[in-house]
PDB file of N, CA, C and O in Angstrom:
ATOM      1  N   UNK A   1       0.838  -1.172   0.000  1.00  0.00           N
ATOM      2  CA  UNK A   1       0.000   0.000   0.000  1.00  0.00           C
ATOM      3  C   UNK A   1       0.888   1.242   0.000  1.00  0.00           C
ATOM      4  O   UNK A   1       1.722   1.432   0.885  1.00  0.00           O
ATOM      5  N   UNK A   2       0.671   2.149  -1.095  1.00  0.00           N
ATOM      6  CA  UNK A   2       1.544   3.332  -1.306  1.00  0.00           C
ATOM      7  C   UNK A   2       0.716   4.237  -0.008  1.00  0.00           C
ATOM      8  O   UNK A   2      -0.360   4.000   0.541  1.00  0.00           O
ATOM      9  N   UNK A   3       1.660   5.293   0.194  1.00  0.00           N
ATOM     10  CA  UNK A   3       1.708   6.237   1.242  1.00  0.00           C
ATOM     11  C   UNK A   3       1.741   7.341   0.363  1.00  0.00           C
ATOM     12  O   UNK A   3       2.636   7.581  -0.448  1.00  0.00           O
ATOM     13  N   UNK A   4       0.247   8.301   0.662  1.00  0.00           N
ATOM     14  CA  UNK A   4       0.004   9.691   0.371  1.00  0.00           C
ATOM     15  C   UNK A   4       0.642  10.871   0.667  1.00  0.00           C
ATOM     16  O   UNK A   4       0.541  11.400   1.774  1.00  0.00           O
ATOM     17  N   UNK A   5       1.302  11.336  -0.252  1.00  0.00           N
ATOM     18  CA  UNK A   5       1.732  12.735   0.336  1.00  0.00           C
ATOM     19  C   UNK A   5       0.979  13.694  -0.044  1.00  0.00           C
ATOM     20  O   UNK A   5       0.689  13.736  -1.239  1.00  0.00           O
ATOM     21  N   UNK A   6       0.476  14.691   0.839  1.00  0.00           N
ATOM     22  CA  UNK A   6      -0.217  15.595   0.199  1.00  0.00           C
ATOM     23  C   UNK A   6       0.742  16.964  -0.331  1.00  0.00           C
ATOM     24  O   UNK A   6       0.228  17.946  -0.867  1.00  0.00           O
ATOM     25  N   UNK A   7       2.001  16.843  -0.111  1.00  0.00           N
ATOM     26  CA  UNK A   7       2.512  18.348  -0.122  1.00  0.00           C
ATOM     27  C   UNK A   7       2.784  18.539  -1.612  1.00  0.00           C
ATOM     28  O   UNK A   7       3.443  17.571  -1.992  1.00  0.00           O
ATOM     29  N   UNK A   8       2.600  19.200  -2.388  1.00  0.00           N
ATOM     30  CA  UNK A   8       2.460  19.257  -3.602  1.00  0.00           C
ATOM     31  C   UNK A   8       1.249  18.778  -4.802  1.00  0.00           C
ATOM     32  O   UNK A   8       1.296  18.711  -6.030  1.00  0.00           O
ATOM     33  N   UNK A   9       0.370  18.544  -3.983  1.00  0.00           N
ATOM     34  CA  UNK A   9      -0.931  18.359  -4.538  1.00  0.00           C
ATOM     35  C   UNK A   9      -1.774  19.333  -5.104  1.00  0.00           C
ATOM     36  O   UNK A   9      -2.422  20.107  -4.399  1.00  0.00           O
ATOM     37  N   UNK A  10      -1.815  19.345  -6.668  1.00  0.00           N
ATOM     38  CA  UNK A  10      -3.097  20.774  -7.102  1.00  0.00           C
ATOM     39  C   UNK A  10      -2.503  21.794  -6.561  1.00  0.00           C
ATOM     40  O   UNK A  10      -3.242  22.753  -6.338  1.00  0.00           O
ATOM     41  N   UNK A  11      -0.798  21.961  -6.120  1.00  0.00           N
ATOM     42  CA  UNK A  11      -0.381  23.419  -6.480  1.00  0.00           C
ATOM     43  C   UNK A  11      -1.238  23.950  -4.867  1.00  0.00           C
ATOM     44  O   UNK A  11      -0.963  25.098  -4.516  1.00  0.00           O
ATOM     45  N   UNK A  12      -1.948  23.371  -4.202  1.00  0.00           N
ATOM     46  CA  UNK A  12      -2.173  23.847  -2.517  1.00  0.00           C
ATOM     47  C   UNK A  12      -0.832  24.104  -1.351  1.00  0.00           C
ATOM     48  O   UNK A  12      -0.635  24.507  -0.204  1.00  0.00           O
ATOM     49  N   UNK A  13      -0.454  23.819  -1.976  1.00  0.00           N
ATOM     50  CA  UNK A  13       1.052  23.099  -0.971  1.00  0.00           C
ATOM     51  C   UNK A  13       1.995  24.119  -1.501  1.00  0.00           C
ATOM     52  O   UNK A  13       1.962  23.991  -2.725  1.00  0.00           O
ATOM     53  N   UNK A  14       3.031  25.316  -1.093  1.00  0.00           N
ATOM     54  CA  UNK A  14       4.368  25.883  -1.112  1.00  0.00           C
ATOM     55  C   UNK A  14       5.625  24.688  -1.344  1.00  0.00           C
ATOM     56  O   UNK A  14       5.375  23.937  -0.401  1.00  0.00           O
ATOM     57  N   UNK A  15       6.192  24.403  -1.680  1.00  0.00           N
ATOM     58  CA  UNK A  15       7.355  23.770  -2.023  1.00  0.00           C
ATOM     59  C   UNK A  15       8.297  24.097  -0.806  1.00  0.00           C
ATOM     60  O   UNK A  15       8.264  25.196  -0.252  1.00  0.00           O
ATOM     61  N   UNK A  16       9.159  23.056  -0.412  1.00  0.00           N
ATOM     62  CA  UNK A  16      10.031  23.459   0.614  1.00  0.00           C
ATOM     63  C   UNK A  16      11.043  24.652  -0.137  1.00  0.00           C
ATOM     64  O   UNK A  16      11.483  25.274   0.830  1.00  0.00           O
ATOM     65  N   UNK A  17      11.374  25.003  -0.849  1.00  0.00           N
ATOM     66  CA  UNK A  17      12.529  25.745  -1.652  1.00  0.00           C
ATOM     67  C   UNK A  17      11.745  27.291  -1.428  1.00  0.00           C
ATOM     68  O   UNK A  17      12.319  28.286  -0.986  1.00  0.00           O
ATOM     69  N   UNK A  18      10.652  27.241  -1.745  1.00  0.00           N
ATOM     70  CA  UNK A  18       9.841  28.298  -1.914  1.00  0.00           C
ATOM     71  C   UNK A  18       9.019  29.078  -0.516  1.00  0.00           C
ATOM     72  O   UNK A  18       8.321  30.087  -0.413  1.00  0.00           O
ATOM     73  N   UNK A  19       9.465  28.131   0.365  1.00  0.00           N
ATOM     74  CA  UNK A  19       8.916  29.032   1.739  1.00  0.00           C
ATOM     75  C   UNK A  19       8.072  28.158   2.525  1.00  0.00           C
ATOM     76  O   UNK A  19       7.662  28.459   3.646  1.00  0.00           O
ATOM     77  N   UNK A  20       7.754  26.809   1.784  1.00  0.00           N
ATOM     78  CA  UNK A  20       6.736  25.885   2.668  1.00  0.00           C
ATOM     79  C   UNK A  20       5.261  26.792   2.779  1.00  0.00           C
ATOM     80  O   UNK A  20       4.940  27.884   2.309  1.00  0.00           O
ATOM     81  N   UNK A  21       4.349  25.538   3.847  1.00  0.00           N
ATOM     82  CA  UNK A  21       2.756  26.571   3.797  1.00  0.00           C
ATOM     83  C   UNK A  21       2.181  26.336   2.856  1.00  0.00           C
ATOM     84  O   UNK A  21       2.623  25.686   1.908  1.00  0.00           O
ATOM     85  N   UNK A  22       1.099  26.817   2.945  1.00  0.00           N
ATOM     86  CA  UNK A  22      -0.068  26.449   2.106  1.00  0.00           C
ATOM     87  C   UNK A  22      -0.194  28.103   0.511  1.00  0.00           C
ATOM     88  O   UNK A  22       0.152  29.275   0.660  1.00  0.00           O
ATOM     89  N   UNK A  23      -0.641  27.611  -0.437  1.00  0.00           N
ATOM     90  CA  UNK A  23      -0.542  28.853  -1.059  1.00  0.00           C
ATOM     91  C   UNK A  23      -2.109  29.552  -1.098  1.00  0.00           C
ATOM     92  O   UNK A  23      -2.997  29.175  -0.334  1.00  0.00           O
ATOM     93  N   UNK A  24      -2.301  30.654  -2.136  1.00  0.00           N
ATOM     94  CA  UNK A  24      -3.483  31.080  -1.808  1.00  0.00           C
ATOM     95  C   UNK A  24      -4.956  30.305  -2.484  1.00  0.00           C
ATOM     96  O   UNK A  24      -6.143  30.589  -2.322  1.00  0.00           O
ATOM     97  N   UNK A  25      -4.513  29.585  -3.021  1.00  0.00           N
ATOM     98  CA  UNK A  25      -5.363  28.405  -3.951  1.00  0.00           C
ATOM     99  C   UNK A  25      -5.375  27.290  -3.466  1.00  0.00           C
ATOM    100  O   UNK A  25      -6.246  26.543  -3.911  1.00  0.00           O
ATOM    101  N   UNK A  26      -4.287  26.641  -2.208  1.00  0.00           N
ATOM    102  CA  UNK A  26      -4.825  25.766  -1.380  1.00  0.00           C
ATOM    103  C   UNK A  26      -5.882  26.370   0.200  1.00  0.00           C
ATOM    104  O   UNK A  26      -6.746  25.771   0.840  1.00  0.00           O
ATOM    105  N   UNK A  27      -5.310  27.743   0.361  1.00  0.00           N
ATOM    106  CA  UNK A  27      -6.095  27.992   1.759  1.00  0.00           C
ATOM    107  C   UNK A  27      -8.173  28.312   1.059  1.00  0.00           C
ATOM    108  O   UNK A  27      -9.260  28.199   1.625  1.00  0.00           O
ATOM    109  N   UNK A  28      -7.876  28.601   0.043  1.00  0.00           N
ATOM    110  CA  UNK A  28      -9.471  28.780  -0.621  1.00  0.00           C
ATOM    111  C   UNK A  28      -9.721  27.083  -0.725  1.00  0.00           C
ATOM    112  O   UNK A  28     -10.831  26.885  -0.230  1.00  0.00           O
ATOM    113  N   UNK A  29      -9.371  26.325  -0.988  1.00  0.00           N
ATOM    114  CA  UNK A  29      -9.949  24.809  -1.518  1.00  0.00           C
ATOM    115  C   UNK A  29      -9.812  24.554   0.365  1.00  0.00           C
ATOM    116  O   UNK A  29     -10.729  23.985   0.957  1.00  0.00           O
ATOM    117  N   UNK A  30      -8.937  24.908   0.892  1.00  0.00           N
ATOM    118  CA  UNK A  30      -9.668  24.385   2.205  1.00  0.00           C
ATOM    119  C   UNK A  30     -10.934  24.547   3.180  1.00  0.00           C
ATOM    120  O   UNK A  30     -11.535  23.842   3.990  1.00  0.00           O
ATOM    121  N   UNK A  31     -11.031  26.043   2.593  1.00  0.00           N
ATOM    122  CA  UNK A  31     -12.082  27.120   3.383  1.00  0.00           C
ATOM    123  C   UNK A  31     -13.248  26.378   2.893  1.00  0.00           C
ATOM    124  O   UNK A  31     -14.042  25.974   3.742  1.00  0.00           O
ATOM    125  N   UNK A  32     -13.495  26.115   1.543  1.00  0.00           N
ATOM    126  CA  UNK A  32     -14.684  25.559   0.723  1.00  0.00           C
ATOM    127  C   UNK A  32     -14.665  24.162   1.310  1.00  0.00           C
ATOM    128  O   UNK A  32     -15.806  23.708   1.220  1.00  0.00           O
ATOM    129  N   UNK A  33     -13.905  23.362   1.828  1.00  0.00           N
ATOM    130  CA  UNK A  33     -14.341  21.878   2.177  1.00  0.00           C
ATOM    131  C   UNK A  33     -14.478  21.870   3.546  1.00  0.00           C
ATOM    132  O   UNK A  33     -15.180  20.959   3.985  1.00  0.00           O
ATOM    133  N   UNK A  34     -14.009  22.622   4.326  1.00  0.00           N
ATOM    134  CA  UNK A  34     -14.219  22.701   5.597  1.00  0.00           C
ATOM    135  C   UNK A  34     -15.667  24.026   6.287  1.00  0.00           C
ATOM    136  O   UNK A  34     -16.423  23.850   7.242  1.00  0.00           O
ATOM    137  N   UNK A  35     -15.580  25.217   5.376  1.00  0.00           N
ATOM    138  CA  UNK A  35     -16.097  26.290   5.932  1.00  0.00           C
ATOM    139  C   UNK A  35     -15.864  26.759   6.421  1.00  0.00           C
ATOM    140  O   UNK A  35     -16.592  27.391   7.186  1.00  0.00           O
ATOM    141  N   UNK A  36     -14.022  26.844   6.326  1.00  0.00           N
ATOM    142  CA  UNK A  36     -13.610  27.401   7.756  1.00  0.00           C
ATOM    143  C   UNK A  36     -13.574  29.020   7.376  1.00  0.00           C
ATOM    144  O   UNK A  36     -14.461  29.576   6.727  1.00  0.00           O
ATOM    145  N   UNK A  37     -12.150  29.801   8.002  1.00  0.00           N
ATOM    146  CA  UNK A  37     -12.006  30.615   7.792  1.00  0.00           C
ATOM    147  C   UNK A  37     -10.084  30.955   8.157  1.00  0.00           C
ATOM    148  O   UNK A  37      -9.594  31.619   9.070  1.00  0.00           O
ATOM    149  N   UNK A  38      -9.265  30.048   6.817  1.00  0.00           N
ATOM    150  CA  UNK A  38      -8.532  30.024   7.282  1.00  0.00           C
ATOM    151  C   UNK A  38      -7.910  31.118   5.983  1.00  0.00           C
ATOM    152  O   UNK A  38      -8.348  31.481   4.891  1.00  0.00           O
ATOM    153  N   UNK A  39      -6.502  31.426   6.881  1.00  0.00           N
ATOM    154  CA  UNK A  39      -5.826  32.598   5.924  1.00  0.00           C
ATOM    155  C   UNK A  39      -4.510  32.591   5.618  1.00  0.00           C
ATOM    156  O   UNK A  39      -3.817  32.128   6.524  1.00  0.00           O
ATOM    157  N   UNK A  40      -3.675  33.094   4.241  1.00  0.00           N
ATOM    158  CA  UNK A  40      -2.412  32.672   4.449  1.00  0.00           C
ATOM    159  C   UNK A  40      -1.767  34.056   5.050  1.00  0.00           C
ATOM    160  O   UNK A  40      -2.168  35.164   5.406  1.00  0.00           O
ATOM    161  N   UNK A  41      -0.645  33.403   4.960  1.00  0.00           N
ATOM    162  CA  UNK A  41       0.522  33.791   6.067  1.00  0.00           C
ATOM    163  C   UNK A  41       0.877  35.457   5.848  1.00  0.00           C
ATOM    164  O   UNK A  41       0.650  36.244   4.929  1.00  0.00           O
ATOM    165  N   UNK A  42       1.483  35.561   7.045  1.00  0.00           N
ATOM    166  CA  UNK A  42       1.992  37.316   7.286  1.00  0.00           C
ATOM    167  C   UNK A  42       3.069  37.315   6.500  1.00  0.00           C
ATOM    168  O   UNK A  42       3.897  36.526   6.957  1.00  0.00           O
ATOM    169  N   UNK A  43       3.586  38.055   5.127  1.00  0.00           N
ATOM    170  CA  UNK A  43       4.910  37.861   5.439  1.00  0.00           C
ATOM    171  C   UNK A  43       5.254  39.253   5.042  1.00  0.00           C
ATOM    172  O   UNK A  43       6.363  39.507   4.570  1.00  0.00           O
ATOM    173  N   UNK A  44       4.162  40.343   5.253  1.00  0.00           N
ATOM    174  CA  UNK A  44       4.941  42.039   4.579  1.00  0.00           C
ATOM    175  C   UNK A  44       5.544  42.279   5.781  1.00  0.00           C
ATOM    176  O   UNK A  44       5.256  41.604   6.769  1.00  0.00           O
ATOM    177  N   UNK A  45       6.629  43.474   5.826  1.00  0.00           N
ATOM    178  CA  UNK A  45       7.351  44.183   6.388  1.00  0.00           C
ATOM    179  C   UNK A  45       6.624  44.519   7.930  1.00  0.00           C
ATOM    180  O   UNK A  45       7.025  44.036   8.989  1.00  0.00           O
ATOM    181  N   UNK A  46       5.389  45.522   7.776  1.00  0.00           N
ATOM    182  CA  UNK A  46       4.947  46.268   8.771  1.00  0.00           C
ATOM    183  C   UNK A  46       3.388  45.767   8.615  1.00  0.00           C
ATOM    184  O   UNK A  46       2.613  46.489   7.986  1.00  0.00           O
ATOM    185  N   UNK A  47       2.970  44.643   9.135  1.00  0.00           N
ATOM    186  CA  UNK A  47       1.436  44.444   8.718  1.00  0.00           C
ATOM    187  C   UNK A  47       0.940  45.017   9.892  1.00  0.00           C
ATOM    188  O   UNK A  47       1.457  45.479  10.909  1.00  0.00           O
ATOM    189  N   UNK A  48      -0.403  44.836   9.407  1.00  0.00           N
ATOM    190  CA  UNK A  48      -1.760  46.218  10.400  1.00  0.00           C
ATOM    191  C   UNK A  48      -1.748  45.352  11.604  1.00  0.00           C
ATOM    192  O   UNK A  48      -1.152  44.282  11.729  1.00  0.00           O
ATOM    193  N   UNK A  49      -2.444  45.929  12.420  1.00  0.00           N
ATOM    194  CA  UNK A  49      -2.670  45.346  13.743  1.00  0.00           C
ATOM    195  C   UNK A  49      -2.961  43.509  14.067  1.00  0.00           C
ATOM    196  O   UNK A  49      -2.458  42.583  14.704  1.00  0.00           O
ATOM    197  N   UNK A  50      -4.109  43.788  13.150  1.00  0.00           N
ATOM    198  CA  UNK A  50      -4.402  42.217  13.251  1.00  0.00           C
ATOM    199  C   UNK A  50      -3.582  41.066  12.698  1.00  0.00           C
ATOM    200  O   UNK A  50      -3.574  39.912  13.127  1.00  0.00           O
ATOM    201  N   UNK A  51      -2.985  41.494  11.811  1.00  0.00           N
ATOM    202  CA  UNK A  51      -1.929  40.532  11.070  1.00  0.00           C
ATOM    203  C   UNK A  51      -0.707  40.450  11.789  1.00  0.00           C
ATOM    204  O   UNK A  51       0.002  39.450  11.903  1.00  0.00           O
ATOM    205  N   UNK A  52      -0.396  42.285  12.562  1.00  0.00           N
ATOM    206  CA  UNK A  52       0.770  41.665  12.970  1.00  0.00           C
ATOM    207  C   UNK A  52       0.471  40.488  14.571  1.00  0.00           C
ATOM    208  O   UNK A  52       1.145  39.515  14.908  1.00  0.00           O
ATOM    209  N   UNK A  53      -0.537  40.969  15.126  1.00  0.00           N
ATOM    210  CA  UNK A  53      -0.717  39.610  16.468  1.00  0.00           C
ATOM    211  C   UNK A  53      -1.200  38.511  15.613  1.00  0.00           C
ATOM    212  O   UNK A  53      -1.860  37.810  16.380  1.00  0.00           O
ATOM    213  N   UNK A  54      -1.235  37.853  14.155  1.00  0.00           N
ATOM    214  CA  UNK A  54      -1.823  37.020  13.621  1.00  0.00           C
ATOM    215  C   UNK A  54      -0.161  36.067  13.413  1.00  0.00           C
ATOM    216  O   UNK A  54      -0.049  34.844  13.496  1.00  0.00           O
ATOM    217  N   UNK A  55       0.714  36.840  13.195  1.00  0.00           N
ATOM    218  CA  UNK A  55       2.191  36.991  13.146  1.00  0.00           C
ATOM    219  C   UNK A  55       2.605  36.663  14.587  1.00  0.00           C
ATOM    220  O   UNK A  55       2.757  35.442  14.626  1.00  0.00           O
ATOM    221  N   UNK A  56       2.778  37.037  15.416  1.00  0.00           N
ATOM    222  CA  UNK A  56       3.070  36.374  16.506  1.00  0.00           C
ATOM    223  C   UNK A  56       2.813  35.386  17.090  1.00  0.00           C
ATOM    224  O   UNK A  56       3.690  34.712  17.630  1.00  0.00           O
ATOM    225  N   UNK A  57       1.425  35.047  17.114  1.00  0.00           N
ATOM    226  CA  UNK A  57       0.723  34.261  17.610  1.00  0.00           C
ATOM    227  C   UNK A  57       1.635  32.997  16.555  1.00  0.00           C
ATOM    228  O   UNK A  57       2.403  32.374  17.288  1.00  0.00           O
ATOM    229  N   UNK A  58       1.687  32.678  15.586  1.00  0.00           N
ATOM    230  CA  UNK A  58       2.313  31.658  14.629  1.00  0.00           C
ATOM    231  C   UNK A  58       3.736  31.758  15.332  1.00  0.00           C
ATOM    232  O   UNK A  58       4.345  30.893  15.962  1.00  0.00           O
ATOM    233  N   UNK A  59       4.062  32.980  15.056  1.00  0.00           N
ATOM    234  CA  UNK A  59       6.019  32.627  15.932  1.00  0.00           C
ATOM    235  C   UNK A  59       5.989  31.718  16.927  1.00  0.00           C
ATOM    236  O   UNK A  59       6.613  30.657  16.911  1.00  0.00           O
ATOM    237  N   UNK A  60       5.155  32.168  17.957  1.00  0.00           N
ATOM    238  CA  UNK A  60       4.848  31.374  18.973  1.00  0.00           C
ATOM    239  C   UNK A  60       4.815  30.371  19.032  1.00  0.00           C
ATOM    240  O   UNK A  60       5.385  29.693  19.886  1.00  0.00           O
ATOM    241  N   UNK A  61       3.738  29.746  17.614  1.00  0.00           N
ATOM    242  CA  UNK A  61       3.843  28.287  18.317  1.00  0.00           C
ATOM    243  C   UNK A  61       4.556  27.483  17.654  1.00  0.00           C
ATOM    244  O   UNK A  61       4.701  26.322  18.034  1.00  0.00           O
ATOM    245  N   UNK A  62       5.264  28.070  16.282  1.00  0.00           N
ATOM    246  CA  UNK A  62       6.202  27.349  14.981  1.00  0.00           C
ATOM    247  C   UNK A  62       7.267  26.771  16.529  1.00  0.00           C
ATOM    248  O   UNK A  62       7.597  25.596  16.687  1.00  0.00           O
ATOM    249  N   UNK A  63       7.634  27.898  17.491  1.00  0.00           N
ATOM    250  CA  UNK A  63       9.011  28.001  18.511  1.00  0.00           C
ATOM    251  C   UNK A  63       8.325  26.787  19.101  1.00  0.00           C
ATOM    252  O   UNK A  63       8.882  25.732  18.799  1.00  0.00           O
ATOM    253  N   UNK A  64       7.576  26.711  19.637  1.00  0.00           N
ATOM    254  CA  UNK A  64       7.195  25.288  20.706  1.00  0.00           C
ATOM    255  C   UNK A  64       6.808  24.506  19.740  1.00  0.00           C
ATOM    256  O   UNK A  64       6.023  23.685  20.215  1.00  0.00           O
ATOM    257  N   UNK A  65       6.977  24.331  18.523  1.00  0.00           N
ATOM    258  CA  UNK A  65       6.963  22.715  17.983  1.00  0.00           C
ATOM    259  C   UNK A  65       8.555  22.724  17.205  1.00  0.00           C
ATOM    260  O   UNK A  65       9.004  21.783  16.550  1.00  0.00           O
ATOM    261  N   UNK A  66       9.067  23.683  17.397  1.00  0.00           N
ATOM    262  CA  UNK A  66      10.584  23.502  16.801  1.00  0.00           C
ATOM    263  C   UNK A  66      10.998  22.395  18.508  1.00  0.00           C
ATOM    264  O   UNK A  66      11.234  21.192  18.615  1.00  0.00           O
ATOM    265  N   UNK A  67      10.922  23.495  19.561  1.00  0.00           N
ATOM    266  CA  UNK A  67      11.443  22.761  20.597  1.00  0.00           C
ATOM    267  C   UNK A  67      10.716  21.412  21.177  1.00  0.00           C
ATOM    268  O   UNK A  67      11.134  20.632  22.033  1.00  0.00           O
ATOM    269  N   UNK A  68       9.747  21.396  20.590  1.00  0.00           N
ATOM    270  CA  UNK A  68       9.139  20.128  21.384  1.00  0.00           C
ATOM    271  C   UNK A  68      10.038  18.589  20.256  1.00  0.00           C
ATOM    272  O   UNK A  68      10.492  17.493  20.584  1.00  0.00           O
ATOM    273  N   UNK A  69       9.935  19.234  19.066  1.00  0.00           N
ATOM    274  CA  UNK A  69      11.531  18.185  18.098  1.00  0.00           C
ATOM    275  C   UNK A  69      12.365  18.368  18.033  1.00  0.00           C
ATOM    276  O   UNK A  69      12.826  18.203  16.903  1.00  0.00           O
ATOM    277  N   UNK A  70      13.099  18.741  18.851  1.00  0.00           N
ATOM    278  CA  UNK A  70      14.527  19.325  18.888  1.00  0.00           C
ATOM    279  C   UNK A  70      14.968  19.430  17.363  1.00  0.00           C
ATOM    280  O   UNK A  70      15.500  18.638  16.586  1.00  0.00           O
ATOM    281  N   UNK A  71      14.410  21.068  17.239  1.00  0.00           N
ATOM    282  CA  UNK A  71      14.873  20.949  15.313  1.00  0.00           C
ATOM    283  C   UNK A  71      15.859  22.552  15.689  1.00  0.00           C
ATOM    284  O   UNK A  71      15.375  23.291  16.547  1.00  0.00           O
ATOM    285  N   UNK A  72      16.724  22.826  15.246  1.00  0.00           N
ATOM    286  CA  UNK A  72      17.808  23.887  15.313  1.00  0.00           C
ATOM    287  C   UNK A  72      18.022  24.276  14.023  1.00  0.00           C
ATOM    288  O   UNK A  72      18.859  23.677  13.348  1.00  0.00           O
ATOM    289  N   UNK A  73      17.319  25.298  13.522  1.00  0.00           N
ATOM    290  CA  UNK A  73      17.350  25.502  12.611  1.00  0.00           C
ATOM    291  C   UNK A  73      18.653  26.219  11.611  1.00  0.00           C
ATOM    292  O   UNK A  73      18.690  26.363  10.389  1.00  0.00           O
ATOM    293  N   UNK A  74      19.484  26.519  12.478  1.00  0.00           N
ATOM    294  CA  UNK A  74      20.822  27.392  12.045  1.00  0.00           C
ATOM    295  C   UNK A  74      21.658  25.579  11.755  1.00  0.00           C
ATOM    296  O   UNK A  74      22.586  25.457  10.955  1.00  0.00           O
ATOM    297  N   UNK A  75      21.307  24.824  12.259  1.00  0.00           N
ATOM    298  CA  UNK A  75      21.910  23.857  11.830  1.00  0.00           C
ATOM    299  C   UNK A  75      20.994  22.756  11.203  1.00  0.00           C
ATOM    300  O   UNK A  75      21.397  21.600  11.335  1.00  0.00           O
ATOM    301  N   UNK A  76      20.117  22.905  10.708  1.00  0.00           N
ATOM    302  CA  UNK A  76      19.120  22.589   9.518  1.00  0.00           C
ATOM    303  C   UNK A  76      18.253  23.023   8.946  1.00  0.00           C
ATOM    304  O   UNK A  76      17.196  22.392   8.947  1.00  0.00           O
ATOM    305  N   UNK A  77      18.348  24.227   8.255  1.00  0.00           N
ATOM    306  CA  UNK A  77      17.808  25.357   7.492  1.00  0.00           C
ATOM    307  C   UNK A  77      16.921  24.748   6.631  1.00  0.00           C
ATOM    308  O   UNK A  77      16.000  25.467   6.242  1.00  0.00           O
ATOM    309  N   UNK A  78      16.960  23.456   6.176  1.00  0.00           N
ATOM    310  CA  UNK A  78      16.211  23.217   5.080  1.00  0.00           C
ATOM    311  C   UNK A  78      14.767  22.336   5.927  1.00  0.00           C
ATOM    312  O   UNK A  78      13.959  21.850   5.135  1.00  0.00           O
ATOM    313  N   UNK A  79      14.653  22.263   6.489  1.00  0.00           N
ATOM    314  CA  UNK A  79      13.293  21.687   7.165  1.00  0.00           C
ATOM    315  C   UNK A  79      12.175  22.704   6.670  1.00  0.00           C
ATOM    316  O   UNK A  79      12.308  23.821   6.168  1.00  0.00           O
ATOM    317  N   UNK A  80      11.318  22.154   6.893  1.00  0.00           N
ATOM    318  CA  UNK A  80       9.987  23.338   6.212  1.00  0.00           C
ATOM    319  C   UNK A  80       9.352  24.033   7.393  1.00  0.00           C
ATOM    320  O   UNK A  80       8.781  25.099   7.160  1.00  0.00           O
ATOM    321  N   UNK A  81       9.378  23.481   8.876  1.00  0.00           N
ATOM    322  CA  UNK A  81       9.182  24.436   9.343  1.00  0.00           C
ATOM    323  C   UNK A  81      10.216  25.363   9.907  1.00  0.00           C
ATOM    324  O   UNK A  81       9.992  25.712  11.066  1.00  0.00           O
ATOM    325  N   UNK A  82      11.295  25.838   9.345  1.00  0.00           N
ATOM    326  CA  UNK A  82      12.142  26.289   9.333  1.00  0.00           C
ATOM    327  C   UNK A  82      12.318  27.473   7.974  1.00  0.00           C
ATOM    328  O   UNK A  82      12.701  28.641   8.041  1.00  0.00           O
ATOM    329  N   UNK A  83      11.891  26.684   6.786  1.00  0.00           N
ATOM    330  CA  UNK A  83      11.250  27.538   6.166  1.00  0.00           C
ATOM    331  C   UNK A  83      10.486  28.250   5.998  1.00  0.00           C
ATOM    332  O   UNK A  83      10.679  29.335   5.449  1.00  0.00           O
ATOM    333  N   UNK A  84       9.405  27.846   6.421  1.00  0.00           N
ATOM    334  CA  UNK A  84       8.044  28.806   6.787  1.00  0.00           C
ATOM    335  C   UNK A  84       8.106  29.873   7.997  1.00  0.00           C
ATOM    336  O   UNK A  84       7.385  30.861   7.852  1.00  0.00           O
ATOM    337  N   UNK A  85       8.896  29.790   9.197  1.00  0.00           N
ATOM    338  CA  UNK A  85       9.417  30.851  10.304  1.00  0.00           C
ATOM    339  C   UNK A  85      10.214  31.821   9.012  1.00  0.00           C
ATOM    340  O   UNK A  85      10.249  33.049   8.933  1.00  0.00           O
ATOM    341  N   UNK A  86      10.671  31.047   8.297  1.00  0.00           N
ATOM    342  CA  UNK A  86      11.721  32.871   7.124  1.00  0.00           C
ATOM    343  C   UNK A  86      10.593  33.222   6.729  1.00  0.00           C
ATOM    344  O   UNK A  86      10.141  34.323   7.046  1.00  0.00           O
ATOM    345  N   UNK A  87       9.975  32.434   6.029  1.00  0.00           N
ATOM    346  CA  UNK A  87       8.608  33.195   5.830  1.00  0.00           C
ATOM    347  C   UNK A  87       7.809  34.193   5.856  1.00  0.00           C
ATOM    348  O   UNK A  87       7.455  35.151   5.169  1.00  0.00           O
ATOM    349  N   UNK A  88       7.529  33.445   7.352  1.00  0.00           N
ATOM    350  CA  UNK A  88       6.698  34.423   8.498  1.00  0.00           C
ATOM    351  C   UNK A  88       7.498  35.487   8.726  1.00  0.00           C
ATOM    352  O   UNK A  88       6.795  36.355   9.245  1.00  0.00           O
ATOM    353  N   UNK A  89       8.729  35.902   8.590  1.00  0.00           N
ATOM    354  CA  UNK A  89       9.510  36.879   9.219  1.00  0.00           C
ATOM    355  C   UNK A  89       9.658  36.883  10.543  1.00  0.00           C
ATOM    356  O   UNK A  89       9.527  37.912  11.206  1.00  0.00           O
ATOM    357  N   UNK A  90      10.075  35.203  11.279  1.00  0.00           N
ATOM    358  CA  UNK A  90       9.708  35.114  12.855  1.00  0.00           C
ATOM    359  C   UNK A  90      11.170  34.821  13.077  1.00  0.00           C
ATOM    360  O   UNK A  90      11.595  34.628  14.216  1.00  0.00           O
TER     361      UNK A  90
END
């Protein structure tokens, strides 16, 4: 039995090279199957109020699942959530 990856599926999925995360054509195909209300990522300079605590709040917790896997990112840059913190600008 083959094993599914979804990361690169229908172009929803960021590429690890490219910043990781979801793009803006996967967070819409999610919103529509779920109803949610999900959004992509902070990554301008000086965002408005809500984006920038929308921005922290993610630093926050990217940091407690880096440390809860002991992942060090200055000494493995290429992990994706390592990519996605450059991203975020966290």
């Amino acid at each position: 039995m083959a094993i599914r990856r979804t990361v690169g599926k229908g172009g929803n999925y960021r590429s690890t090279e490219s910043g990781a995360g979801m793009t803006a054509k996967g967070v819409a195909a999610y919103n529509r199957k779920t109803g949610g209300n999900l959004k992509t990522a902070v990554t301008e300079k000086n965002p408005s109020k809500m984006r920038k605590k929308r921005r922290k709040s993610y630093c926050s917790r990217s940091a407690g699942q880096m440390r809860m896997h002991n992942i060090n990112c200055s000494k493995t840059p290429d992990k994706r959530i390592c990519k996605a913190r450059r991203r975020w600008r966290c």
